[in-house]
C-alpha positions in Angstrom: 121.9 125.7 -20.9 122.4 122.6 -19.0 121.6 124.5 -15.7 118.2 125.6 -17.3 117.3 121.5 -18.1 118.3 120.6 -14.8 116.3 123.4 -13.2 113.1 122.3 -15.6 113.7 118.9 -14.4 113.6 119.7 -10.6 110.7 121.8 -11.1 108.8 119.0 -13.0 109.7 116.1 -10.0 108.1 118.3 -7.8 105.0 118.8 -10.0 104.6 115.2 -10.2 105.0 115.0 -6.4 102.4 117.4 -5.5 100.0 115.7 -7.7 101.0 112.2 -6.1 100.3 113.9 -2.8 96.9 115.2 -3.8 95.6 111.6 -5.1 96.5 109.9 -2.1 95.0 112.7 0.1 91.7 111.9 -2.1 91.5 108.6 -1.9 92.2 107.3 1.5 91.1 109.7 3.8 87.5 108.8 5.9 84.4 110.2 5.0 83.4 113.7 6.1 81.2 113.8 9.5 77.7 114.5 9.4 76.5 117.3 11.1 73.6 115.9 13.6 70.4 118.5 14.2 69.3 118.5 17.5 66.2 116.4 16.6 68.5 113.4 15.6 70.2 113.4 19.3 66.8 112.6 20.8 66.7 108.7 21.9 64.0 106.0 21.2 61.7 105.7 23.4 61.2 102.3 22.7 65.0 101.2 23.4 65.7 104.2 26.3 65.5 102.3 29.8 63.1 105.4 31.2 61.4 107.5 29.3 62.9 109.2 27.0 61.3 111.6 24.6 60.6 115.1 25.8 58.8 116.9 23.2 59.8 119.9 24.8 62.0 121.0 27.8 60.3 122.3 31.3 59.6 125.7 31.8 59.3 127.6 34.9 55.8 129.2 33.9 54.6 126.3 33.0 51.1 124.7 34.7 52.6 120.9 35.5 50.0 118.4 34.5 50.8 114.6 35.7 48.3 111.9 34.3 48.6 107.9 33.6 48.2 106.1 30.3 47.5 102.8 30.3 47.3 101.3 26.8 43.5 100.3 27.2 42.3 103.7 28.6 44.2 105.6 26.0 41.3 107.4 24.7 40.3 108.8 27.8 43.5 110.3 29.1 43.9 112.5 25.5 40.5 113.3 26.1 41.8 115.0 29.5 44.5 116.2 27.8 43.0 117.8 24.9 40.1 119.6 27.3 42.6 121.0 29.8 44.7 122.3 26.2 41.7 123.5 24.4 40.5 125.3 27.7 43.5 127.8 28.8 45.7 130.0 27.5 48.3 129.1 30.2 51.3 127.0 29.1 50.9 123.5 30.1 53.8 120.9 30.4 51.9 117.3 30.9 54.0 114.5 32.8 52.1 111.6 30.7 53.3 108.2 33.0 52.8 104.9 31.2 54.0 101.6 31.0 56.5 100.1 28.4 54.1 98.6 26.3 52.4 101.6 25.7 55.0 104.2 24.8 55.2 103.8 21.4 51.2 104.2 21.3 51.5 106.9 23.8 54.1 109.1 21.1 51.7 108.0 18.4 49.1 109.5 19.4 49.9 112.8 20.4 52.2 113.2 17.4 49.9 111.9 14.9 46.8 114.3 16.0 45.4 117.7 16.8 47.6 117.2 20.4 51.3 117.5 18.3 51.8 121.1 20.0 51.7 120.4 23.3 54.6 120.1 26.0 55.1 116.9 27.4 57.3 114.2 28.9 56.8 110.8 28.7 57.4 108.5 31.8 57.9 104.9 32.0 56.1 103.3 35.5 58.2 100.2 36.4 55.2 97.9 38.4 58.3 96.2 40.0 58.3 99.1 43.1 54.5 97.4 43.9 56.3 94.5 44.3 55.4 93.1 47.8 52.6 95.9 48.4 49.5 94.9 46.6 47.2 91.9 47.0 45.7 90.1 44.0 41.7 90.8 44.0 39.3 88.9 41.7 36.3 91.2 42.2 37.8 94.3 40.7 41.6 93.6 39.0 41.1 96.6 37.0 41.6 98.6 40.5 45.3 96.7 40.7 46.7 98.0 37.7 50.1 99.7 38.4 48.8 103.2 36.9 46.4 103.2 40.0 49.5 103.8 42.1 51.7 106.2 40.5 50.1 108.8 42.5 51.8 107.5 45.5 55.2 107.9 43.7 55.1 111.9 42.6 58.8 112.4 44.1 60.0 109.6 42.5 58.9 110.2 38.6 61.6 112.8 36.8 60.0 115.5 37.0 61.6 119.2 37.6 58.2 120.6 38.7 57.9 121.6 42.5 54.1 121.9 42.3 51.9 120.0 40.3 48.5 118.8 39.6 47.2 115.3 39.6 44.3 114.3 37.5 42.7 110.5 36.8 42.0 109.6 33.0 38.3 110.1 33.4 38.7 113.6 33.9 37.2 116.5 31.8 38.1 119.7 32.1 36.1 122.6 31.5 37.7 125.7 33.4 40.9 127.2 32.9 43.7 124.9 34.5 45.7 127.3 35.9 43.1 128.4 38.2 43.2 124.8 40.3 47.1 125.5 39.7 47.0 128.4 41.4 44.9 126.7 44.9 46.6 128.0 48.0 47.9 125.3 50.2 47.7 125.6 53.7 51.2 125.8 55.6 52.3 122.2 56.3 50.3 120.5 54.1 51.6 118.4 50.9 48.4 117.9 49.1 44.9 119.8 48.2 41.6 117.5 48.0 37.9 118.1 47.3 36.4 116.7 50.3 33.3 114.3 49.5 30.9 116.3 51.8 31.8 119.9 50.3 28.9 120.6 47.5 24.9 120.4 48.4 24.1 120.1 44.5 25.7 116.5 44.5 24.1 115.1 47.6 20.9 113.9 46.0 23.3 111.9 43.5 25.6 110.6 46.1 22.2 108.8 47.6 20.8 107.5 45.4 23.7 105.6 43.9 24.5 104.8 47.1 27.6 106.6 47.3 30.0 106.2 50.5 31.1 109.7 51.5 32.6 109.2 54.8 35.7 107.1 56.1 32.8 104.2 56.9 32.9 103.3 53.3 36.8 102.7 52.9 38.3 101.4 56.0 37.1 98.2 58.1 36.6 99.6 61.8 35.7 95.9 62.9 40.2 95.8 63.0 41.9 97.2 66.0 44.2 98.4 63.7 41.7 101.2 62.4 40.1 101.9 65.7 43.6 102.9 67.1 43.8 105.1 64.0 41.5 107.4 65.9 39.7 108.6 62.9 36.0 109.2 63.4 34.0 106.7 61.1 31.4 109.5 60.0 34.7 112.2 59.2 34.1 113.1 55.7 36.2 111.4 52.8 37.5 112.5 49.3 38.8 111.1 46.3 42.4 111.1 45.4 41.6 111.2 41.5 42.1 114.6 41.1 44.3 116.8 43.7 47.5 119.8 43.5 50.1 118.4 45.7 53.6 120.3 46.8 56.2 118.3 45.9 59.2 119.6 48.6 56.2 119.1 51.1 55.8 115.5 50.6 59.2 114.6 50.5 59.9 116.3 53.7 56.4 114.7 55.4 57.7 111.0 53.6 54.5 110.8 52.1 55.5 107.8 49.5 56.9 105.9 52.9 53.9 106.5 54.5 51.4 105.5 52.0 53.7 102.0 51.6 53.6 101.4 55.0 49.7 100.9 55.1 49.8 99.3 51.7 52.0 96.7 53.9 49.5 97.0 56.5 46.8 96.1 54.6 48.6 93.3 52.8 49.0 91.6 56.4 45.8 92.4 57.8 43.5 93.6 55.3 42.6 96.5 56.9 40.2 97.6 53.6 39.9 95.8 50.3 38.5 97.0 47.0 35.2 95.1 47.5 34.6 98.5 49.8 34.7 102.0 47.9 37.3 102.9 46.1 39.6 99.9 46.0 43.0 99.5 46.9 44.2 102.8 46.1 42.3 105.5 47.9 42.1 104.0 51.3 45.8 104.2 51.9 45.8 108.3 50.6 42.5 108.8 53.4 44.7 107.5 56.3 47.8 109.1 55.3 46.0 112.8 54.5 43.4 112.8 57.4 42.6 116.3 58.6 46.2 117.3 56.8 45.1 118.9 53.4 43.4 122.0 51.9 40.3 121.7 50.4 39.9 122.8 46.5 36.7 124.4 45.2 34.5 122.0 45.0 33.1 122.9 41.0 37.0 121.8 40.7 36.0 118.0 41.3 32.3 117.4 40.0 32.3 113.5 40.8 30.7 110.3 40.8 29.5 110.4 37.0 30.4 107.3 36.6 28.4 105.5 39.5 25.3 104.6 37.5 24.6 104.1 34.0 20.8 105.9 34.7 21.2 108.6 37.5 22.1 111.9 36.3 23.2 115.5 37.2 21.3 118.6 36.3 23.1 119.9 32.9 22.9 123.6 34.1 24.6 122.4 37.5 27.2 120.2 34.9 27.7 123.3 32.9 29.0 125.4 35.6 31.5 122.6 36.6 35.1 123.4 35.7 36.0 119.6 35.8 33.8 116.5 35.8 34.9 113.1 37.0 33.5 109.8 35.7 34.8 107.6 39.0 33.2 104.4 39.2 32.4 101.4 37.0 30.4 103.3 33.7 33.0 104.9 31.8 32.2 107.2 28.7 34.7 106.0 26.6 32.1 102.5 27.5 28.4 101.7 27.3 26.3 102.6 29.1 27.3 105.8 31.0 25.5 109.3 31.4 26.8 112.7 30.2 28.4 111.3 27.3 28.2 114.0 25.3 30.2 116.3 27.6 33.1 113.8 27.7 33.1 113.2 23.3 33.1 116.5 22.1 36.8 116.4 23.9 37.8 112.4 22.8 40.3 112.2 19.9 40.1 109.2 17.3 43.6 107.1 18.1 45.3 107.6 14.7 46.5 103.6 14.8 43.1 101.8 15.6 43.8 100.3 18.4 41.7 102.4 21.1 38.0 102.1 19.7 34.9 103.2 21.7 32.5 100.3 22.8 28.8 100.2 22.5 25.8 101.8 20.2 25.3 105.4 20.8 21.5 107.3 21.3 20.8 109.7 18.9 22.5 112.5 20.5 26.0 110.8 18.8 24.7 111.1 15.0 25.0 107.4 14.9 28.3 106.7 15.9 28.9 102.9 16.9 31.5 102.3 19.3 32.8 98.6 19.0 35.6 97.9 21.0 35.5 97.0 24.8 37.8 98.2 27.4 37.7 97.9 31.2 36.8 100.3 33.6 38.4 101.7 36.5 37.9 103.6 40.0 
């Protein structure tokens, strides 16, 4: 009998000690750890020191699509972004390169619009690598901005793509994108241009706006510097706003180094300025890429819609483009400018106000009233 107690009494110390164990256990240990979706891994783009966000990973098939930001031209670049989208069946990754400022906006308003389900990367530009390179100009400082340049730069942004297209932000597209994709590049050259002497049905425009098509109307052959360039004054030009350049074949030609070199150049000796055509960012691309690139179908750079707010193109001619280019100072996201209505059946509405059109629109527009007033660019 007294072996039974003292068995009982074992049994109920270690009872008691289990359920000592089991409270302690309960009330001291951490907090479980959260499980993180994938989603939650992704940094800010406002804190990240490049750029950040990828909405979705590069693919191999994918048609590469680099174009620039800036906070005041918003509009227009989703404008080209939506018309190259809304125009192919191909899948397109855009490279969307912007300044600090203007990545939060940038997010905003792909994410908050009809452009949430495309493939893109943002880039941050840091205007520090101009540093050095770029002469202040009072006459046109819209031409200075840092955007201007990132063309120059295509090795340099993080991008995985070994071919890819280059397009301005007052660019339209019309045709399927993978077709200029898809240009042929001649062996040894890095980049593919649409020469400004290439289509018949835009001479008559390029006259009477006064439009410099030849190497005249960029570089200053009163310097020795030019002369000994050997380039013939009357050699046709082209502009650098919209191109398909081979990545491995500019790195290997030192393209960037080149094109700095002259933007030194000029800085010493001002060998062109942006009171001539095009600015300060196309000269440097002329010298660099004479008689050294292919030549895209010219219907793939319809040009110069932006030269005069009066002077227009035939609209069975426009209709036919498969991209149309509003260089010059009349922008359509401004007013005046011609062939609006091909540029705003493509513009998107920026879902946080800040990007409003400027101007009254005819009667084509229903009415709209544009009221806020941006600058314009080359």
């Amino acid at each position: 009998m007294a072996l039974l107690r003292k068995i009982n009494h074992i049994l109920l110390m270690m009872l008691v000690l289990i359920v000592c164990l089991l409270l302690h256990s309960k009330l001291f240990r951490g907090p479980p750890r959260p499980k993180l979706k994938r989603t939650e891994t992704r940094k800010d783009p406002e804190r990240a020191p490049k750029v950040p966000v990828e909405k979705a990973a590069e693919g191999g098939d994918d048609i590469p699509v680099v174009i620039c930001a800036a906070e005041e031209r918003m509009g227009g670049a989703m404008a080209t972004i939506n018309s190259i989208y809304s125009n192919t069946d191909a899948s397109v990754f855009f490279y969307i390169v912007t300044l600090r400022d203007a990545i939060k906006l940038t997010r905003q308003y792909i994410e908050k619009t009809k452009l949430k389900g495309i493939k893109y990367k943002i880039l941050e530009f840091n205007p520090m690598v101009l540093k050095g390179k770029v002469k202040p100009d009072s006459s046109r400082p819209d031409l200075l901005h840092p955007l201007n340049f990132v063309r120059f730069y295509l090795p340099l942004l993080d991008i995985s793509h070994q071919r890819v297209i280059y397009l301005d932000d007052d660019v339209i597209v019309q045709g399927d994108i993978k077709d200029l994709y898809h240009t042929k590049l001649e062996k040894g050259h890095a980049a593919a241009f649409a020469t400004d002497c290439d289509l018949p049905s835009t001479h008559e425009m390029v006259r009477s706006v006064g439009m410099q098509t030849t190497y005249m109307g960029f570089l200053d052959y009163r310097k020795q510097e030019v002369r000994d360039l050997g380039i013939n004054p009357s050699d046709c030009s082209f502009n650098p706003g919209v191109f398909v350049a081979d990545i491995g074949e500019w790195k290997k030609q030192k393209i960037t180094k080149q094109l700095e070199n002259w933007m030194q150049e000029n800085l010493k000796k001002n060998i062109y300025s942006s009171a001539m055509a095009g600015g300060v960012a196309t000269p440097p691309m002329l010298i660099v890429f004479h008689d050294k690139y292919t030549i895209i179908d010219p219907l793939w750079h319809v040009r110069h819609l932006g030269w005069s707010p009066d002077a227009r193109y035939p609209e069975t001619f426009l209709q036919g483009a498969h991209l149309l280019h509003w260089n010059g100072r009349f922008k359509p996201w401004d007013y005046p400018c011609v062939h609006l209505d091909l540029w705003e059946k493509w513009f998107i509405p920026d879902p946080t106000g800040k990007f409003l059109l400027t101007g009254t629109a005819g009667p084509s527009y229903d009415g709209l009233r544009w009221t806020h007033k941006t600058e314009a660019g080359p």
